[in-house]
MITI-34870 format. One line per field, with one value per residue: x, y, z of N, C-alpha, C in turn; residue in one letter. Coordinates in nm, 2 decimals. Layout:
BEGIN
nx <- (X:...)
ny <- (Y:...)
nz <- (Z:...)
cax <- (X:...)
cay <- (Y:...)
caz <- (Z:...)
cx <- (X:...)
cy <- (Y:...)
cz <- (Z:...)
resn <- (A:...)
END
This chain:
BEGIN
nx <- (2.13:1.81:1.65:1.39:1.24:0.94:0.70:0.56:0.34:0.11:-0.13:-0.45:-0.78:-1.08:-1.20:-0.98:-0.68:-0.36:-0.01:0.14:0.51:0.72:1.03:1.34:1.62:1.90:1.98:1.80:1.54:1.31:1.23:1.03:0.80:0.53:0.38:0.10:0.03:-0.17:-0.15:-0.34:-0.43:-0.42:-0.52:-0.48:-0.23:-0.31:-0.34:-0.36:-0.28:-0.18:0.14:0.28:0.56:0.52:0.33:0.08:-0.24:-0.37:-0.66:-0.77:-1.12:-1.23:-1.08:-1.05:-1.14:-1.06:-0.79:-0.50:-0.18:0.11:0.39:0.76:0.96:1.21:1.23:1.29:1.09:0.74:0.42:0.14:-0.12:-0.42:-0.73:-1.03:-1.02:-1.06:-1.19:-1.11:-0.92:-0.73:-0.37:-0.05:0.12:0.31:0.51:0.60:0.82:0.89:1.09:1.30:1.39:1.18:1.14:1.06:0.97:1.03:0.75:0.49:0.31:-0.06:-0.27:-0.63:-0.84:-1.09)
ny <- (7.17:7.17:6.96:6.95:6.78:6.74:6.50:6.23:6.39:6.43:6.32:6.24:6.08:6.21:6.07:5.89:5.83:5.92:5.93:6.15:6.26:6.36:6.42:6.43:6.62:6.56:6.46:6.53:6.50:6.40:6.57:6.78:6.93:6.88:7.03:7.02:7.17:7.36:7.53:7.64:7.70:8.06:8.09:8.14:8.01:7.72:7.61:7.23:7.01:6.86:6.69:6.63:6.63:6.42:6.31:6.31:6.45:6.67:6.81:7.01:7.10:7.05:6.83:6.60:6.30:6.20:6.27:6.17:6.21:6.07:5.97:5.86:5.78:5.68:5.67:5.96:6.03:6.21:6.16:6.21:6.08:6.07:6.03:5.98:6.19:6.51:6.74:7.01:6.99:7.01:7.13:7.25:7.11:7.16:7.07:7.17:7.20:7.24:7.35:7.41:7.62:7.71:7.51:7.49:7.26:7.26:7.18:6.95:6.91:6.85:6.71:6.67:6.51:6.43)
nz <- (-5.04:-5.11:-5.42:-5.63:-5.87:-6.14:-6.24:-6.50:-6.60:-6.88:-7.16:-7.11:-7.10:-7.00:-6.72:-6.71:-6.51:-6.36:-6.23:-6.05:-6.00:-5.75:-5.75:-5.53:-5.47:-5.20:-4.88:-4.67:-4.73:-4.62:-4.43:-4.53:-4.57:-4.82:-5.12:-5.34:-5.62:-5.90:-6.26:-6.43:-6.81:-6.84:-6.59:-6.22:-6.01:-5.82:-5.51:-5.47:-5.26:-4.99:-4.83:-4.50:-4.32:-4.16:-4.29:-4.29:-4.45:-4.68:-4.86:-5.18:-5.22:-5.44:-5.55:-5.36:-5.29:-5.50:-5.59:-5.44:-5.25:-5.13:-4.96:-5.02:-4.80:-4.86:-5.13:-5.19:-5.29:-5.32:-5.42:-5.66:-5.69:-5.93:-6.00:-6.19:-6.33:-6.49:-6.75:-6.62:-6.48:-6.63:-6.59:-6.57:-6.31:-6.00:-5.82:-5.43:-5.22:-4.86:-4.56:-4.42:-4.62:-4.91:-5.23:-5.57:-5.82:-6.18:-6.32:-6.45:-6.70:-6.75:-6.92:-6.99:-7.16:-7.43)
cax <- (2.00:1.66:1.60:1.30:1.17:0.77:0.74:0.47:0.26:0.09:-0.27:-0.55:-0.86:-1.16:-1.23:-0.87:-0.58:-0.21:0.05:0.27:0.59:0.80:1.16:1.39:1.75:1.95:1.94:1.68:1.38:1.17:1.18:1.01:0.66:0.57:0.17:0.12:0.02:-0.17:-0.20:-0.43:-0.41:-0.49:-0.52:-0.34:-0.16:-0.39:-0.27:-0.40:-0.30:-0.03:0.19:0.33:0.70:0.46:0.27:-0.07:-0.29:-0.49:-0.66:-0.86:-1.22:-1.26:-0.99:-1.09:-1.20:-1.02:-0.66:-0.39:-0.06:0.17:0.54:0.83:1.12:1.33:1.32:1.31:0.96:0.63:0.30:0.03:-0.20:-0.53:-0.81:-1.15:-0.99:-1.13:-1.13:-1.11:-0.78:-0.59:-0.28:0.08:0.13:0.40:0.58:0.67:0.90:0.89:1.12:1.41:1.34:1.11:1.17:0.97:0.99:0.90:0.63:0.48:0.21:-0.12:-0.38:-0.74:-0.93:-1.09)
cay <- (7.22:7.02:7.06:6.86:6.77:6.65:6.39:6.19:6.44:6.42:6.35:6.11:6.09:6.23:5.96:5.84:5.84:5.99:5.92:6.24:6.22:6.48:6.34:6.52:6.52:6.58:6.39:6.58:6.52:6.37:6.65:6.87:6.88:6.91:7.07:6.98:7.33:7.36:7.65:7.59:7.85:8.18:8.11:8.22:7.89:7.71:7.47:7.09:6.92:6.87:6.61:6.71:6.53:6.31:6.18:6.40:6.48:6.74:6.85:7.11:7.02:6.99:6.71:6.50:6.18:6.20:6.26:6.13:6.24:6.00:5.96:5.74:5.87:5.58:5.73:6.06:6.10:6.23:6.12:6.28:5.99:6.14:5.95:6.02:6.29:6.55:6.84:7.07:6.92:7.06:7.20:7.24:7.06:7.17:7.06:7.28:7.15:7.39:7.30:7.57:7.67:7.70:7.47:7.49:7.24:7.32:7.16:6.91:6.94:6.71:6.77:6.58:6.54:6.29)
caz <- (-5.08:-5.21:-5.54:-5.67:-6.02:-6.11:-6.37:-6.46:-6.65:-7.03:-7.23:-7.03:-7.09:-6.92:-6.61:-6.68:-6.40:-6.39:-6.11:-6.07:-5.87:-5.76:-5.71:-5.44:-5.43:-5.04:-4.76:-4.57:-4.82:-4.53:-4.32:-4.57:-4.61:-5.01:-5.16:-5.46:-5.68:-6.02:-6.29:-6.59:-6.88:-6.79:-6.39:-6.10:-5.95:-5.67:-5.39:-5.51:-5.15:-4.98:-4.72:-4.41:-4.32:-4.06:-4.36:-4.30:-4.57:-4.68:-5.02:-5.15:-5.22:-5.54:-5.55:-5.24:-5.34:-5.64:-5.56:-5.34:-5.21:-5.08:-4.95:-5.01:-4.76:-4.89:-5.26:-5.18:-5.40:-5.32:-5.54:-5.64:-5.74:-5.96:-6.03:-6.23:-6.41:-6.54:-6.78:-6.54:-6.40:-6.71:-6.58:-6.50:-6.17:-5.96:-5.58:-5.35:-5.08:-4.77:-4.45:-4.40:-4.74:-5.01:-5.35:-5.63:-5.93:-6.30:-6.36:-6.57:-6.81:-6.72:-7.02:-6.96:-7.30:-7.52)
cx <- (1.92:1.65:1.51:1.25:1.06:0.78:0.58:0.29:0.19:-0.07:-0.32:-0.70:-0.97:-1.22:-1.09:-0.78:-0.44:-0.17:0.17:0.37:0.64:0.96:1.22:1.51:1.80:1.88:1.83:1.56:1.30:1.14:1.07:0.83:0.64:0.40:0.23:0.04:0.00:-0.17:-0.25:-0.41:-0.52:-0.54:-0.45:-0.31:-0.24:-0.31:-0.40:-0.43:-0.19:-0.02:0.28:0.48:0.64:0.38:0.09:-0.08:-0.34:-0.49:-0.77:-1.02:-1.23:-1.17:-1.03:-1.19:-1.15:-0.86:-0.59:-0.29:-0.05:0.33:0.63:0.98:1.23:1.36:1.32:1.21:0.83:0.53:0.21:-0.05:-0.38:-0.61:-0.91:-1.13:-1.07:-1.12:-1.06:-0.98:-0.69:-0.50:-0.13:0.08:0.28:0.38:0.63:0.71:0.91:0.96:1.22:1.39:1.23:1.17:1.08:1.04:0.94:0.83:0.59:0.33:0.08:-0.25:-0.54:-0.81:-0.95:-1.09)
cy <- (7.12:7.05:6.95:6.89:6.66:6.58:6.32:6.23:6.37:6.42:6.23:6.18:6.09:6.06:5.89:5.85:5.83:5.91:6.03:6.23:6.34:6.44:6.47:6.45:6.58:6.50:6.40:6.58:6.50:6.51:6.83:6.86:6.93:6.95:7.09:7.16:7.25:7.50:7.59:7.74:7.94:8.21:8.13:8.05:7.86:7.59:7.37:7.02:6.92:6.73:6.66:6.62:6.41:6.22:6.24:6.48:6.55:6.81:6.96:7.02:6.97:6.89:6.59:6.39:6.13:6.16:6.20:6.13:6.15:6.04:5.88:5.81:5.81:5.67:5.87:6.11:6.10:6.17:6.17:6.18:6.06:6.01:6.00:6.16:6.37:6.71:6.95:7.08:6.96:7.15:7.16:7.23:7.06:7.13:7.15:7.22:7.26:7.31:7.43:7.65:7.64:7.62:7.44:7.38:7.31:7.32:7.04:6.88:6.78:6.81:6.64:6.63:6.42:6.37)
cz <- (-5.16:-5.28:-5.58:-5.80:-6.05:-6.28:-6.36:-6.55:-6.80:-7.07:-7.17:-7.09:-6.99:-6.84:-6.58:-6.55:-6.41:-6.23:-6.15:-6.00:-5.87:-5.63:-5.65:-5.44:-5.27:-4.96:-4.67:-4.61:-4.67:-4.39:-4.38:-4.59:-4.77:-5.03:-5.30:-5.58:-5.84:-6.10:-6.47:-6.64:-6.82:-6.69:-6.34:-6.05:-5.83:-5.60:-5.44:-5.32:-5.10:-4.85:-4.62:-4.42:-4.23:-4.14:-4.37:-4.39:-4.57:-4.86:-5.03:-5.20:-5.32:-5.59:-5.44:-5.34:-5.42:-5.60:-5.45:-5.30:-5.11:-5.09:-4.97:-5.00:-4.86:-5.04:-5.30:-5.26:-5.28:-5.45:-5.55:-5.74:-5.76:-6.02:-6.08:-6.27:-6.50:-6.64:-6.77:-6.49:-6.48:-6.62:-6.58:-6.35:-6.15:-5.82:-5.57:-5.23:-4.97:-4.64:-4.41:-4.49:-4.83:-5.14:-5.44:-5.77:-6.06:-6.35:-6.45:-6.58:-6.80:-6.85:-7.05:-7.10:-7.38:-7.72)
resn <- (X:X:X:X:X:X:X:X:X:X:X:X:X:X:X:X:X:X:X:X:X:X:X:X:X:X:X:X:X:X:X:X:X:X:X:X:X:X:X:X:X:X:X:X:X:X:X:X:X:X:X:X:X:X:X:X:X:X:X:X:X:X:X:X:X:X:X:X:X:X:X:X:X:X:X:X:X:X:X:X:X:X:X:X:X:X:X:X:X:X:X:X:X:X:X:X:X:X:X:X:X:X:X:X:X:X:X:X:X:X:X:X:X:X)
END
């Protein structure tokens, strides 16, 4: 079974840029597709973006331009590369691996503020 853990998180400053990863252990990471998930205080959890197991992208709007999800079968990580960060972006950022199953990491803490 996958189990994946996101790393990567902490305090940036407004316009700054994070690189989050979300490391996967088992052999079959690459067949999983992974969407990256935030929840800021006091929200309900939204889908960020996600990568399919082929490598195809998609984000929501208010991230496009900004963000980047990438793969690296070899080390069994995903990335969620943010750029021009913004207050807004405070949250807990989670992966969700989805192929046979569902795997959820637990998160880690991205806090935008000068």
């Amino acid at each position: 079974q996958v189990q994946v853990a996101e790393s990567g998180g902490g305090l940036v400053q407004p316009g700054g840029s994070l690189r989050l990863s979300c490391a996967a252990s088992g052999s079959l990471f690459m067949m999983y597709a992974v969407d990256w998930y935030r929840q800021a205080p006091g929200k309900q959890r939204e889908l960020v973006g996600g990568i399919t197991s082929g490598g195809r992208t998609n984000y929501v709007d208010s991230v496009k331009g900004r963000f980047t999800i990438s793969r690296d079968n070899a080390k069994n990580t995903v990335y969620l590369q943010m750029n021009n960060l913004k207050p807004e972006d405070t949250a807990v950022y989670y992966c969700n691996a989805v192929f046979l199953e569902t795997v959820w990491g637990k998160g880690t803490l991205v806090t935008v503020s000068s």
